[in-house]
N, CA, C and O atoms as a Maestro MAE file, in Angstrom:
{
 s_m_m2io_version
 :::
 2.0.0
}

f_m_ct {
 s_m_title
 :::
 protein
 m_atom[308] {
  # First column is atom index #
  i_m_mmod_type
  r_m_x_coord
  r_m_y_coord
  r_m_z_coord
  i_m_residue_number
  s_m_chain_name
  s_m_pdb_residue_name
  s_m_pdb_atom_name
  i_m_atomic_number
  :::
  1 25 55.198 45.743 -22.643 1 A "UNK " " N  " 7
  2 3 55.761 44.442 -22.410 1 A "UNK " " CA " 6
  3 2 57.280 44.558 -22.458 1 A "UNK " " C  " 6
  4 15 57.923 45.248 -23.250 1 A "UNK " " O  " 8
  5 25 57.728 43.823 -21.543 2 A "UNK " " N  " 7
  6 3 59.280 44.315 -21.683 2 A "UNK " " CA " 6
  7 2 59.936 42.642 -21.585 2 A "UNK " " C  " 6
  8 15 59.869 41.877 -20.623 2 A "UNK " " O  " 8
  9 25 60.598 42.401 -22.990 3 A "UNK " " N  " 7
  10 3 61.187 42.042 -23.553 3 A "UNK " " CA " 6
  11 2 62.474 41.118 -23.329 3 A "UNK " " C  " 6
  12 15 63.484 41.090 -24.032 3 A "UNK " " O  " 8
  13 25 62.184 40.334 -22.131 4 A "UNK " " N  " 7
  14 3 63.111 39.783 -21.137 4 A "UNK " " CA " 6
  15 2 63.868 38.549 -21.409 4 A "UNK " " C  " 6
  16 15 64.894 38.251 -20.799 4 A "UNK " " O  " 8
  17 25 63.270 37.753 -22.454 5 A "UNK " " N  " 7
  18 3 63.872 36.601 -22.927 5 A "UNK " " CA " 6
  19 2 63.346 35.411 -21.896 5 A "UNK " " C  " 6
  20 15 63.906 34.319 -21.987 5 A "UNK " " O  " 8
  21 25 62.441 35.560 -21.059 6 A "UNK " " N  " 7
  22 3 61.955 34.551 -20.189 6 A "UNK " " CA " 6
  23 2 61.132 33.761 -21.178 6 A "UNK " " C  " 6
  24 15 60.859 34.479 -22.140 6 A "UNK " " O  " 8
  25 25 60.706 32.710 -21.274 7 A "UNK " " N  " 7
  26 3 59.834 31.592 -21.369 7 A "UNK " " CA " 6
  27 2 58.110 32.272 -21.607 7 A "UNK " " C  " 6
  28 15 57.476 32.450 -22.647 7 A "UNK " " O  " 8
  29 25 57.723 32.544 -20.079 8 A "UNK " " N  " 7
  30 3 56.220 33.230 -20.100 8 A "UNK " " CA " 6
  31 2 55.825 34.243 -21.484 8 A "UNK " " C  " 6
  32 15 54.899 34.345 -22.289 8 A "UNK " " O  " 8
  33 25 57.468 35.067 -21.133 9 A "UNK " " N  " 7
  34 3 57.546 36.668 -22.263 9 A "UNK " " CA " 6
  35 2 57.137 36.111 -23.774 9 A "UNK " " C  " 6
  36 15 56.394 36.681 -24.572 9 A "UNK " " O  " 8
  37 25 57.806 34.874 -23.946 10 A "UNK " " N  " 7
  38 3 57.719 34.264 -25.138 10 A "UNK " " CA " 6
  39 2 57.049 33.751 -25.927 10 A "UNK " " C  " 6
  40 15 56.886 33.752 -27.147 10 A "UNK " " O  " 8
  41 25 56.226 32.773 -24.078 11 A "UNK " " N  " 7
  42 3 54.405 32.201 -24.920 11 A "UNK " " CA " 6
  43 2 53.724 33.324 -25.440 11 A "UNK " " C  " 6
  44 15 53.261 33.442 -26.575 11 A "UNK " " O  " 8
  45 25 53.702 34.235 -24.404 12 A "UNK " " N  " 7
  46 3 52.921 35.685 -24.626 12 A "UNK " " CA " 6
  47 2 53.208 35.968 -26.313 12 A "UNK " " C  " 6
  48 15 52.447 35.698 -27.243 12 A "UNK " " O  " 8
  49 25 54.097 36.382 -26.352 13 A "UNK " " N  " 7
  50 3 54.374 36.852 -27.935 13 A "UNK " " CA " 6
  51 2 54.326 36.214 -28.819 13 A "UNK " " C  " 6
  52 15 54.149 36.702 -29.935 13 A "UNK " " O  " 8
  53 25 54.479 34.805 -28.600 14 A "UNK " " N  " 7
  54 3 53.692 33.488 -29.721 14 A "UNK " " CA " 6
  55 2 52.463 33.406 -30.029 14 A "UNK " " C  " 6
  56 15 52.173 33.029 -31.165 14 A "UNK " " O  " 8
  57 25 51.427 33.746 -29.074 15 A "UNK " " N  " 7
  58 3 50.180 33.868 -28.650 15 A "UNK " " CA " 6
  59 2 49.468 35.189 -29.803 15 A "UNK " " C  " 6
  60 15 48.702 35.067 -30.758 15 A "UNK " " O  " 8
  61 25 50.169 36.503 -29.150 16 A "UNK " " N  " 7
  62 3 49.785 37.461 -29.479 16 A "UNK " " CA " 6
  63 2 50.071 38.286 -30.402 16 A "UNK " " C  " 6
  64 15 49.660 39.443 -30.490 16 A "UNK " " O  " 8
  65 25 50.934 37.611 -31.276 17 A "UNK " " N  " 7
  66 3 51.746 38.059 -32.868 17 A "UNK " " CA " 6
  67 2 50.861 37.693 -33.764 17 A "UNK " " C  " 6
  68 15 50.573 38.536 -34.614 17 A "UNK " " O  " 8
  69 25 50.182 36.331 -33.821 18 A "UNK " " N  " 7
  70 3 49.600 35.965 -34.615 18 A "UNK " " CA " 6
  71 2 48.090 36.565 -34.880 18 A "UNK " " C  " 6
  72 15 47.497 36.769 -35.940 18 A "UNK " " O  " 8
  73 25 47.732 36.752 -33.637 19 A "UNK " " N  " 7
  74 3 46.289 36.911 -33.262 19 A "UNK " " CA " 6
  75 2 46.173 38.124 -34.009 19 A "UNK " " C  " 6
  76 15 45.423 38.101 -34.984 19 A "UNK " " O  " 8
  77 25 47.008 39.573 -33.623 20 A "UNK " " N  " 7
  78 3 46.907 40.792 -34.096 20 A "UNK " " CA " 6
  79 2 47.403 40.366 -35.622 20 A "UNK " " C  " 6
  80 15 46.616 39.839 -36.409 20 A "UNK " " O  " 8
  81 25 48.021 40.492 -35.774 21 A "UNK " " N  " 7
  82 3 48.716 40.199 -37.254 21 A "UNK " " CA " 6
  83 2 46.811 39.464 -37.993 21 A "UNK " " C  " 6
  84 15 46.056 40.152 -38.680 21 A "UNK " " O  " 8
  85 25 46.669 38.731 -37.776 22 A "UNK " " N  " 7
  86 3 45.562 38.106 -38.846 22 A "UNK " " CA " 6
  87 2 44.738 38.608 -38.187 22 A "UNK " " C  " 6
  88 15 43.907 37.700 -38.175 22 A "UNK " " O  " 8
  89 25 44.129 39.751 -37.344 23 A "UNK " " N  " 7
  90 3 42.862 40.417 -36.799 23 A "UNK " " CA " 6
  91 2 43.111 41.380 -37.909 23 A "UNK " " C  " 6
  92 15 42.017 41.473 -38.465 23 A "UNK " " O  " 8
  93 25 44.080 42.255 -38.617 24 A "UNK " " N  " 7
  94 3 44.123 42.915 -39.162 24 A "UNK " " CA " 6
  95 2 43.817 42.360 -40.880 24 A "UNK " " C  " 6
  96 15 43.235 42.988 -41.765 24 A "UNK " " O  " 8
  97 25 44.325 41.220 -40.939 25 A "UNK " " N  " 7
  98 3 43.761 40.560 -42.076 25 A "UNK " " CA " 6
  99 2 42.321 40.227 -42.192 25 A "UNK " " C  " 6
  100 15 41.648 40.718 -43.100 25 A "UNK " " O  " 8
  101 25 41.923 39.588 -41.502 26 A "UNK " " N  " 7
  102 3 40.201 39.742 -40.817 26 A "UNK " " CA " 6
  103 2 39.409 40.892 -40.911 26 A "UNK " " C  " 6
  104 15 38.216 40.633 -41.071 26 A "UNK " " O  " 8
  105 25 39.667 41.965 -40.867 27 A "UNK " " N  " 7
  106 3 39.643 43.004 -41.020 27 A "UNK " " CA " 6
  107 2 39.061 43.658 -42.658 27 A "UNK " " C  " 6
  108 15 38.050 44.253 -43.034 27 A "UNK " " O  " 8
  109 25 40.366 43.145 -43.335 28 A "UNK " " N  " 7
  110 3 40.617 43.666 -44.732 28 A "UNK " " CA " 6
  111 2 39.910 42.718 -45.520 28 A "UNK " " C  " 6
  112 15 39.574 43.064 -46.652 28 A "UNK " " O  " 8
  113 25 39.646 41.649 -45.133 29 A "UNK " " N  " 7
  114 3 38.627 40.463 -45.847 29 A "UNK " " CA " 6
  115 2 36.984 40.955 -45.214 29 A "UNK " " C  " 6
  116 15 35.892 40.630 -45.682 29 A "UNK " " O  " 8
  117 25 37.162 41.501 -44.467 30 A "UNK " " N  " 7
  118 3 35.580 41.943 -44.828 30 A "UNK " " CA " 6
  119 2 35.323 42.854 -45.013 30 A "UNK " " C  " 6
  120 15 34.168 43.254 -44.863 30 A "UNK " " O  " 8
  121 25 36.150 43.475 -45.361 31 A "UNK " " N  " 7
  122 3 36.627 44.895 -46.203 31 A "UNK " " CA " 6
  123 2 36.372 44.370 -48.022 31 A "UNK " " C  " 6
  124 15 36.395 45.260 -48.872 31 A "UNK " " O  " 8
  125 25 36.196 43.248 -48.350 32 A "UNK " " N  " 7
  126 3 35.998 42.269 -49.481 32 A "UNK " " CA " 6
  127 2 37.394 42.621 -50.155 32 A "UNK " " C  " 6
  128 15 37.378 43.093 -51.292 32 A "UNK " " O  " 8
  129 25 38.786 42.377 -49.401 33 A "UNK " " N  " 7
  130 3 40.071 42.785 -50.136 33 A "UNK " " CA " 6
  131 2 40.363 40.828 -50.840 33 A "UNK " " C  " 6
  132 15 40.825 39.897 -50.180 33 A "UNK " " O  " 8
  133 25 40.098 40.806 -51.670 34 A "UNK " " N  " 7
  134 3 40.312 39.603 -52.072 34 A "UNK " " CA " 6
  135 2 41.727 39.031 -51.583 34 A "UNK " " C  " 6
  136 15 41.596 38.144 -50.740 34 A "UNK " " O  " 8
  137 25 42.777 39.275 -51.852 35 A "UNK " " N  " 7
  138 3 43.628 38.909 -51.128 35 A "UNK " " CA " 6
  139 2 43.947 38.658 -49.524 35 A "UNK " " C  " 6
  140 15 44.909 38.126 -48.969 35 A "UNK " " O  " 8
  141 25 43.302 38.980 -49.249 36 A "UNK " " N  " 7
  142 3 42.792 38.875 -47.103 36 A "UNK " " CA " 6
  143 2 42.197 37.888 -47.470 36 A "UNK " " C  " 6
  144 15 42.509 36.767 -47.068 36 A "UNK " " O  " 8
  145 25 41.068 38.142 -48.439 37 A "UNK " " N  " 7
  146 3 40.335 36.615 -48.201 37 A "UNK " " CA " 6
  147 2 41.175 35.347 -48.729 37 A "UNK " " C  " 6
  148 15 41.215 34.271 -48.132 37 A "UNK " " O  " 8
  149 25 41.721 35.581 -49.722 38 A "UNK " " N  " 7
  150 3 42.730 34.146 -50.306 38 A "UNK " " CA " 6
  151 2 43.206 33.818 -48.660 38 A "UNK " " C  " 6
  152 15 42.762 32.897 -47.975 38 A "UNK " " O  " 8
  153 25 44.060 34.667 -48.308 39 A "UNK " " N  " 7
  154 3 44.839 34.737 -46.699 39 A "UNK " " CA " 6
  155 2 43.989 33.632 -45.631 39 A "UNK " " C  " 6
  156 15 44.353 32.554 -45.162 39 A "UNK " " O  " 8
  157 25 42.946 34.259 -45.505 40 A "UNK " " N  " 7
  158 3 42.237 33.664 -44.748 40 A "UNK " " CA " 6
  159 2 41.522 32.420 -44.715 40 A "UNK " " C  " 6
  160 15 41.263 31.804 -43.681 40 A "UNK " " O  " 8
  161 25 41.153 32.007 -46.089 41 A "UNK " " N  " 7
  162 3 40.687 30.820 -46.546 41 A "UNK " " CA " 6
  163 2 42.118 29.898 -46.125 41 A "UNK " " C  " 6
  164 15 41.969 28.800 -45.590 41 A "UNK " " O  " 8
  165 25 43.365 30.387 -46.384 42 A "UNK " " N  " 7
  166 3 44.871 29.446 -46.409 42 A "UNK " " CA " 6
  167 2 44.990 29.471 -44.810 42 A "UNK " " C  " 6
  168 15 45.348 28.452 -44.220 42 A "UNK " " O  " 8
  169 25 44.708 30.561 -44.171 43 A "UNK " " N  " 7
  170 3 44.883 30.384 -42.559 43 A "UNK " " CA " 6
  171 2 44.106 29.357 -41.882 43 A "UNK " " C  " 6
  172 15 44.527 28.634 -40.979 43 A "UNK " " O  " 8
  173 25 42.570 29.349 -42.548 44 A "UNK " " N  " 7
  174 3 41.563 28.740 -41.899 44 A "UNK " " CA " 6
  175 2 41.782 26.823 -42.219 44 A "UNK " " C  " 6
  176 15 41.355 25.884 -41.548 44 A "UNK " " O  " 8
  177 25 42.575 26.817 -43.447 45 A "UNK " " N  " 7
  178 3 42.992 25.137 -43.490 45 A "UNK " " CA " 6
  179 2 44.018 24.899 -42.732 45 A "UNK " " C  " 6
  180 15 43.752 23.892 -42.075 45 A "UNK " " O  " 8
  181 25 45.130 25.324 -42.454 46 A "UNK " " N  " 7
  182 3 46.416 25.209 -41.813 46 A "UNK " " CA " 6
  183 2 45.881 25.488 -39.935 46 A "UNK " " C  " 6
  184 15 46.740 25.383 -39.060 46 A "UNK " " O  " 8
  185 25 45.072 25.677 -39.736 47 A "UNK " " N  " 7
  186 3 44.841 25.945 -38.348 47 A "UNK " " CA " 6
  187 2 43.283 25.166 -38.014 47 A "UNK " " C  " 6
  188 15 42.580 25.362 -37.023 47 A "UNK " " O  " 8
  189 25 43.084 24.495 -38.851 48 A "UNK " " N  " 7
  190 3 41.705 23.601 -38.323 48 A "UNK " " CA " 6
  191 2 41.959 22.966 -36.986 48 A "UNK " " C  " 6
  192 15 42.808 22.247 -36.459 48 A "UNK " " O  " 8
  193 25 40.853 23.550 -36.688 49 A "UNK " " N  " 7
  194 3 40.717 22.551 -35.239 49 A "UNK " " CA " 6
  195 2 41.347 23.472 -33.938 49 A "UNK " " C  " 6
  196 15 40.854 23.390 -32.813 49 A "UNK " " O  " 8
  197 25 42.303 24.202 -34.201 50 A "UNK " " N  " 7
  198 3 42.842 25.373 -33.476 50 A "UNK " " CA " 6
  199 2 42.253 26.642 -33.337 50 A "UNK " " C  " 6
  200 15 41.786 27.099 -32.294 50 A "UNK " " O  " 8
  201 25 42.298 27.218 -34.496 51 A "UNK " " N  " 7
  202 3 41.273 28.255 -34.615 51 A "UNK " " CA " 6
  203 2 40.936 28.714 -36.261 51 A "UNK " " C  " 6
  204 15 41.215 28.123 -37.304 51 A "UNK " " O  " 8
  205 25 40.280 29.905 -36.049 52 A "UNK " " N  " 7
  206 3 39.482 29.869 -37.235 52 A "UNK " " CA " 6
  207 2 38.914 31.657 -37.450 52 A "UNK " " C  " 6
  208 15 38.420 32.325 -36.541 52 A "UNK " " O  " 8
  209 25 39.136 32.109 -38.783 53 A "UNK " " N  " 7
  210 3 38.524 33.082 -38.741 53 A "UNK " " CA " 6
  211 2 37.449 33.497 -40.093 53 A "UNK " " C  " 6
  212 15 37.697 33.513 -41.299 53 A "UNK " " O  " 8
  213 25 36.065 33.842 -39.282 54 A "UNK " " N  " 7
  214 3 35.198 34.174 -39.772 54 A "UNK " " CA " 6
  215 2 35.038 35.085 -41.557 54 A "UNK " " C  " 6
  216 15 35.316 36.274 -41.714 54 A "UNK " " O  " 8
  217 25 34.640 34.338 -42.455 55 A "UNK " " N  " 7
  218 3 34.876 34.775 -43.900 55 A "UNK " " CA " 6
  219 2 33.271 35.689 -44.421 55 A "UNK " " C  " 6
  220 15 32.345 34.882 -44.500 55 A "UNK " " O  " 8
  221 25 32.924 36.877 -44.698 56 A "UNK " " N  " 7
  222 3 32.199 37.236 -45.026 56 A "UNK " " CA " 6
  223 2 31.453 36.325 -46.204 56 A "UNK " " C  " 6
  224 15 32.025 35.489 -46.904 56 A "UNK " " O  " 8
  225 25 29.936 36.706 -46.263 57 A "UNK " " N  " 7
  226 3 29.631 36.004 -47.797 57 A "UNK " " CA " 6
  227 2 29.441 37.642 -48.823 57 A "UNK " " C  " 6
  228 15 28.870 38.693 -48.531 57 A "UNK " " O  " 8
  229 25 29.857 37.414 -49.503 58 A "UNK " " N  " 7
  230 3 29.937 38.195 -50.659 58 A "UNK " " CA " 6
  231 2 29.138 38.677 -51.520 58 A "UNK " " C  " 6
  232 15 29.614 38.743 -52.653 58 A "UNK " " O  " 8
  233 25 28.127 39.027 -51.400 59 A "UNK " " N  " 7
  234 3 26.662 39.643 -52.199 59 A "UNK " " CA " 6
  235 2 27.305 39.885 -53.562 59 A "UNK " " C  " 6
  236 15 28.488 40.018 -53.872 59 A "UNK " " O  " 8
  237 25 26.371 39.901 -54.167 60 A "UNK " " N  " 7
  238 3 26.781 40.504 -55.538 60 A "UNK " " CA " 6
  239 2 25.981 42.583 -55.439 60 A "UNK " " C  " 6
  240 15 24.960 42.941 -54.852 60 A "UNK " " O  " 8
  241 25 26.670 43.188 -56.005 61 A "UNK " " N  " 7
  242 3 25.968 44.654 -56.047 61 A "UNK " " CA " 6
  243 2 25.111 44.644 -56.290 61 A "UNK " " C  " 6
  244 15 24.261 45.086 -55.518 61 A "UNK " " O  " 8
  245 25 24.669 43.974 -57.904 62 A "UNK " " N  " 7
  246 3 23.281 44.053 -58.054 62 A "UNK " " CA " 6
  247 2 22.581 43.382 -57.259 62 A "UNK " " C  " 6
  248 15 21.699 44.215 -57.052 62 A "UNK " " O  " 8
  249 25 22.232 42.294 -56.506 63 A "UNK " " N  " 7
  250 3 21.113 41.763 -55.190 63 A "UNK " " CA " 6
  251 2 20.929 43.252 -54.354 63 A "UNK " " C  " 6
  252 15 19.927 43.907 -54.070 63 A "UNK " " O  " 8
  253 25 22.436 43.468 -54.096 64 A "UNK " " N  " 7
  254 3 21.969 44.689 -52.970 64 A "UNK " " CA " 6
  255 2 21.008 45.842 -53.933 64 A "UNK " " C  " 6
  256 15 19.851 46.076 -53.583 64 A "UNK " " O  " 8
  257 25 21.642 46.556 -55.223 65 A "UNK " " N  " 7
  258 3 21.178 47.691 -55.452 65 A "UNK " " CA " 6
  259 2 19.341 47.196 -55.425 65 A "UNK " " C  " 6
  260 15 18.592 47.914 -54.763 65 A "UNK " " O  " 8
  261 25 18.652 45.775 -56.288 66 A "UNK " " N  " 7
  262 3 17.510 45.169 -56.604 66 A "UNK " " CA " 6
  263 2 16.896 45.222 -55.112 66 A "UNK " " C  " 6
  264 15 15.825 45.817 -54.993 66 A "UNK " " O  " 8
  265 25 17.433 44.700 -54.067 67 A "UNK " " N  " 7
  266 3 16.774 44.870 -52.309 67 A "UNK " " CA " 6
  267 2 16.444 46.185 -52.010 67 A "UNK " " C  " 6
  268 15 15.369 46.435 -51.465 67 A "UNK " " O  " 8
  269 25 17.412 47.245 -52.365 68 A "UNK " " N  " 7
  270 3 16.977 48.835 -51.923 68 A "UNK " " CA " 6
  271 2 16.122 49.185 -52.811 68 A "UNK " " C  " 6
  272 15 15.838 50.362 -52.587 68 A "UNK " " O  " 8
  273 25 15.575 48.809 -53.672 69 A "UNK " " N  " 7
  274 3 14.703 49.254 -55.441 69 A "UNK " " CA " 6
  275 2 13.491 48.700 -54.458 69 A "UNK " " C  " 6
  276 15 12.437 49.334 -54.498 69 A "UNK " " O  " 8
  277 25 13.568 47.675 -53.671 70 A "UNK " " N  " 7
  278 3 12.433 47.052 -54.324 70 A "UNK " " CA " 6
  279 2 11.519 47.263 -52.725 70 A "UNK " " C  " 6
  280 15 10.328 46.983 -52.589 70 A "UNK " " O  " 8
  281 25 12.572 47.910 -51.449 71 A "UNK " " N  " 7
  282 3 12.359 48.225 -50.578 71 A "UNK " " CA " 6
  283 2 12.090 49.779 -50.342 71 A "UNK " " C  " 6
  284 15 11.836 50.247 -49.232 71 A "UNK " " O  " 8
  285 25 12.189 50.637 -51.700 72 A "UNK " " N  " 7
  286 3 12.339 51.612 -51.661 72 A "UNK " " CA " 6
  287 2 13.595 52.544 -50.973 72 A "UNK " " C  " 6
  288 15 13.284 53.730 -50.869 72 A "UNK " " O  " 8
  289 25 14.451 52.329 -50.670 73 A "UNK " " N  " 7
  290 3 15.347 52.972 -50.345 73 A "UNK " " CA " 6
  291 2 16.248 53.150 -51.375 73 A "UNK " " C  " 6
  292 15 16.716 52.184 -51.977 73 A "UNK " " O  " 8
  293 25 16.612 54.602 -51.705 74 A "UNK " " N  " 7
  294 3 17.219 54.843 -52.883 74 A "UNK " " CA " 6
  295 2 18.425 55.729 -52.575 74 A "UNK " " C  " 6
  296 15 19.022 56.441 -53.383 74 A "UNK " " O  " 8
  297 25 18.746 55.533 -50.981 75 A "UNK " " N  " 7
  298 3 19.906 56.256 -50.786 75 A "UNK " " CA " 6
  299 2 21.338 56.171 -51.463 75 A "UNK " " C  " 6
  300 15 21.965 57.203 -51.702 75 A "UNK " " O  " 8
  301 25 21.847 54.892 -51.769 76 A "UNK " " N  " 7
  302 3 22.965 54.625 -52.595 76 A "UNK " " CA " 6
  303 2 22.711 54.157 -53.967 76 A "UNK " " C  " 6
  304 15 23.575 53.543 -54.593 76 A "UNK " " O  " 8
  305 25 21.712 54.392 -54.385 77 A "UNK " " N  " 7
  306 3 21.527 54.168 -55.753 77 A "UNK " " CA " 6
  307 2 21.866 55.498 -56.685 77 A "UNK " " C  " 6
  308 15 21.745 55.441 -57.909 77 A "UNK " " O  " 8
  :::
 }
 m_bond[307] {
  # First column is bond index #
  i_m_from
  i_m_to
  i_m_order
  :::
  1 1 2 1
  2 2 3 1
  3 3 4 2
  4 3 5 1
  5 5 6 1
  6 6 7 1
  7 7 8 2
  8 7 9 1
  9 9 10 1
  10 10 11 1
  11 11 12 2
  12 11 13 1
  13 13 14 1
  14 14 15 1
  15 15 16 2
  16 15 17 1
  17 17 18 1
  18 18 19 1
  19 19 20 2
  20 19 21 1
  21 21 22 1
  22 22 23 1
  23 23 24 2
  24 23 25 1
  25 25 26 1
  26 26 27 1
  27 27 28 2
  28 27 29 1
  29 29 30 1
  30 30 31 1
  31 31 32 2
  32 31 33 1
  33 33 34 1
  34 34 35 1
  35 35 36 2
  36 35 37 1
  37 37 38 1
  38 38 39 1
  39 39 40 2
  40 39 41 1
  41 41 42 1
  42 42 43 1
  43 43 44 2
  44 43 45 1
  45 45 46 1
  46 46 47 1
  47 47 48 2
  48 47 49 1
  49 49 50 1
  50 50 51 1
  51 51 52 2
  52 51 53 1
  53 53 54 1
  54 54 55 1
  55 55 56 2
  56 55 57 1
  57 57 58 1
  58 58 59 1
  59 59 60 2
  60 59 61 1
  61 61 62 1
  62 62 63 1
  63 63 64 2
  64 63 65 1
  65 65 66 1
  66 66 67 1
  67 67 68 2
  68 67 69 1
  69 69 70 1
  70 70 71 1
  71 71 72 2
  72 71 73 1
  73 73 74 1
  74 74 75 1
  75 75 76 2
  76 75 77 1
  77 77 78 1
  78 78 79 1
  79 79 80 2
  80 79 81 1
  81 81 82 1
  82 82 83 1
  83 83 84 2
  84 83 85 1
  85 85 86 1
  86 86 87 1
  87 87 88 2
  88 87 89 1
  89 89 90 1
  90 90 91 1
  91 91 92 2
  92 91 93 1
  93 93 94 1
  94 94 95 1
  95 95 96 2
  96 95 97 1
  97 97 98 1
  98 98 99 1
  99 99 100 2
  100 99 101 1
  101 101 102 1
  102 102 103 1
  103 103 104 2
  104 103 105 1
  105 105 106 1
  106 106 107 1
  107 107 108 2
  108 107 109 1
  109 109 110 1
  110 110 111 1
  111 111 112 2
  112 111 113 1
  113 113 114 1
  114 114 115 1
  115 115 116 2
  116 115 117 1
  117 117 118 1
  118 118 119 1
  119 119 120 2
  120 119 121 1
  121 121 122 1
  122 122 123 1
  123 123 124 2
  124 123 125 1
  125 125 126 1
  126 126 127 1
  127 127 128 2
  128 127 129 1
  129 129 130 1
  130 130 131 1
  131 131 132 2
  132 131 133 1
  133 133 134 1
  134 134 135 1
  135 135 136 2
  136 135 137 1
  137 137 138 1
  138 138 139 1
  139 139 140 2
  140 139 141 1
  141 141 142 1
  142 142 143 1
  143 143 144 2
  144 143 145 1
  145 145 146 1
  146 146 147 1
  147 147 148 2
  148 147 149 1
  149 149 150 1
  150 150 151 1
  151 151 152 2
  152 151 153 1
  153 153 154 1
  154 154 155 1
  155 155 156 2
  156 155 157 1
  157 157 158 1
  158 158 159 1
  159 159 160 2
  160 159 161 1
  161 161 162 1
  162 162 163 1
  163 163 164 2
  164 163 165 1
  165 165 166 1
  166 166 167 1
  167 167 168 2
  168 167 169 1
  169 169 170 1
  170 170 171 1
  171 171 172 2
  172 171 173 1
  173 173 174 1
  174 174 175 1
  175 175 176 2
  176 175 177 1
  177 177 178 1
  178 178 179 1
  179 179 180 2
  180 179 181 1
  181 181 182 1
  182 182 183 1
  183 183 184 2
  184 183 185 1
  185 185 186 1
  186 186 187 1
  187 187 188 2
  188 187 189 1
  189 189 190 1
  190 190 191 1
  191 191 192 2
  192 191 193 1
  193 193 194 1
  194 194 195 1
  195 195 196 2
  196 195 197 1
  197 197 198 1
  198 198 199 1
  199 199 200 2
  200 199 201 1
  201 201 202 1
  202 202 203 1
  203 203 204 2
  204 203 205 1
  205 205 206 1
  206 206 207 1
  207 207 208 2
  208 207 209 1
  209 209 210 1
  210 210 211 1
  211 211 212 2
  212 211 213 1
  213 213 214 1
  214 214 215 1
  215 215 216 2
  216 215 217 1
  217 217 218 1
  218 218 219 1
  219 219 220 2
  220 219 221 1
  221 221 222 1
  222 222 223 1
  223 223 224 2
  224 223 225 1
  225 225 226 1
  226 226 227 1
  227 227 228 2
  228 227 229 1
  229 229 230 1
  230 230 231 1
  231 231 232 2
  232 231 233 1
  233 233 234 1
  234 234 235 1
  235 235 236 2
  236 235 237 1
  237 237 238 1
  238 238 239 1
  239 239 240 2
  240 239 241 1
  241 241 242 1
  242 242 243 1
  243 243 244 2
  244 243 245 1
  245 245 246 1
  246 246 247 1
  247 247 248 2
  248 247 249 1
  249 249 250 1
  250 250 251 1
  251 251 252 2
  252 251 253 1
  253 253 254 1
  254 254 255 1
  255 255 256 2
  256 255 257 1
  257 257 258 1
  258 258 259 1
  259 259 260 2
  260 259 261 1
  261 261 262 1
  262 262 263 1
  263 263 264 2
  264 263 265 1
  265 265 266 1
  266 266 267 1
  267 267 268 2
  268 267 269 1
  269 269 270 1
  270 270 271 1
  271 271 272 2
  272 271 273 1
  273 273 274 1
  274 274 275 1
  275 275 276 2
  276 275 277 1
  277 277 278 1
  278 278 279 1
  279 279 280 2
  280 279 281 1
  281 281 282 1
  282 282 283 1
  283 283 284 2
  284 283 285 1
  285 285 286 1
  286 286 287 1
  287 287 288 2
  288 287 289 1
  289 289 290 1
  290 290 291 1
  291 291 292 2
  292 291 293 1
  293 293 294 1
  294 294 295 1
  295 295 296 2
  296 295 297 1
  297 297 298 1
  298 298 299 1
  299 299 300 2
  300 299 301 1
  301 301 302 1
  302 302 303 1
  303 303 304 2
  304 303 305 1
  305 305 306 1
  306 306 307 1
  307 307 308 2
  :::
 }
}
Protein backbone atom coordinates (compact mmCIF):
# COMPACT_ATOMS: atom_id res chain seq x y z
CA UNK A 1 0.00 0.00 0.00
CA UNK A 2 1.59 3.13 -0.75
CA UNK A 3 0.98 5.78 1.47
CA UNK A 4 -0.32 8.77 -0.52
CA UNK A 5 -2.31 10.91 1.81
CA UNK A 6 -5.47 10.53 -0.47
CA UNK A 7 -8.86 10.13 1.27
CA UNK A 8 -9.56 6.31 -0.22
CA UNK A 9 -5.63 5.51 1.25
CA UNK A 10 -7.08 6.65 4.52
CA UNK A 11 -10.57 4.89 4.74
CA UNK A 12 -8.46 1.86 3.83
CA UNK A 13 -6.18 2.24 6.85
CA UNK A 14 -9.06 3.23 9.23
CA UNK A 15 -10.73 0.12 8.17
CA UNK A 16 -7.78 -2.12 8.33
CA UNK A 17 -5.71 -1.02 11.52
CA UNK A 18 -8.28 -1.93 13.65
CA UNK A 19 -9.42 -5.14 12.21
CA UNK A 20 -5.71 -6.66 12.30
CA UNK A 21 -4.75 -5.06 15.49
CA UNK A 22 -7.87 -6.82 17.49
CA UNK A 23 -7.67 -10.15 15.10
CA UNK A 24 -4.53 -10.53 16.94
CA UNK A 25 -6.21 -9.88 20.24
CA UNK A 26 -8.94 -12.40 19.21
CA UNK A 27 -6.46 -14.56 18.82
CA UNK A 28 -4.78 -14.37 22.33
CA UNK A 29 -8.32 -14.53 24.05
CA UNK A 30 -8.82 -17.81 22.83
CA UNK A 31 -5.57 -18.53 23.62
CA UNK A 32 -7.56 -17.99 27.34
CA UNK A 33 -4.91 -14.82 27.82
CA UNK A 34 -7.14 -13.15 30.30
CA UNK A 35 -6.16 -9.88 29.44
CA UNK A 36 -7.29 -10.25 25.51
CA UNK A 37 -10.28 -11.29 27.04
CA UNK A 38 -10.77 -8.15 29.53
CA UNK A 39 -9.78 -6.35 25.84
CA UNK A 40 -12.35 -7.87 24.16
CA UNK A 41 -15.24 -7.89 26.47
CA UNK A 42 -14.25 -3.60 26.52
CA UNK A 43 -14.09 -3.76 22.57
CA UNK A 44 -17.30 -5.71 22.27
CA UNK A 45 -19.32 -2.77 24.47
CA UNK A 46 -17.77 0.26 22.76
CA UNK A 47 -18.54 -1.19 19.24
CA UNK A 48 -22.14 -2.67 19.70
CA UNK A 49 -24.04 -2.73 16.88
CA UNK A 50 -20.86 -2.21 14.59
CA UNK A 51 -19.06 -5.12 15.21
CA UNK A 52 -18.20 -7.69 17.52
CA UNK A 53 -15.75 -10.27 18.42
CA UNK A 54 -16.38 -13.76 19.29
CA UNK A 55 -15.36 -14.67 23.24
CA UNK A 56 -14.49 -18.31 23.94
CA UNK A 57 -16.39 -20.11 26.94
CA UNK A 58 -13.92 -21.19 29.34
CA UNK A 59 -14.14 -24.86 30.65
CA UNK A 60 -12.80 -25.47 33.77
CA UNK A 61 -9.65 -28.33 33.52
CA UNK A 62 -11.22 -30.48 35.65
CA UNK A 63 -14.73 -30.94 33.29
CA UNK A 64 -12.20 -31.52 30.56
CA UNK A 65 -9.68 -33.93 32.46
CA UNK A 66 -13.50 -35.87 34.11
CA UNK A 67 -14.84 -36.00 29.96
CA UNK A 68 -11.47 -37.82 28.85
CA UNK A 69 -11.72 -40.27 32.27
CA UNK A 70 -14.92 -41.00 31.61
CA UNK A 71 -14.60 -41.36 27.72
CA UNK A 72 -11.58 -43.19 28.16
CA UNK A 73 -9.10 -41.20 26.57
CA UNK A 74 -6.14 -40.76 28.69
CA UNK A 75 -3.92 -39.02 26.32
CA UNK A 76 -3.40 -35.71 28.35
CA UNK A 77 -4.01 -36.96 31.56
Amino acid sequence: MVLDGSKRVDEILWQAMPWDVMGGVARRAWARNPHSIETVVEYNLDNKGTDHITLPYIVSDELVKKSFKRNNHSIFL
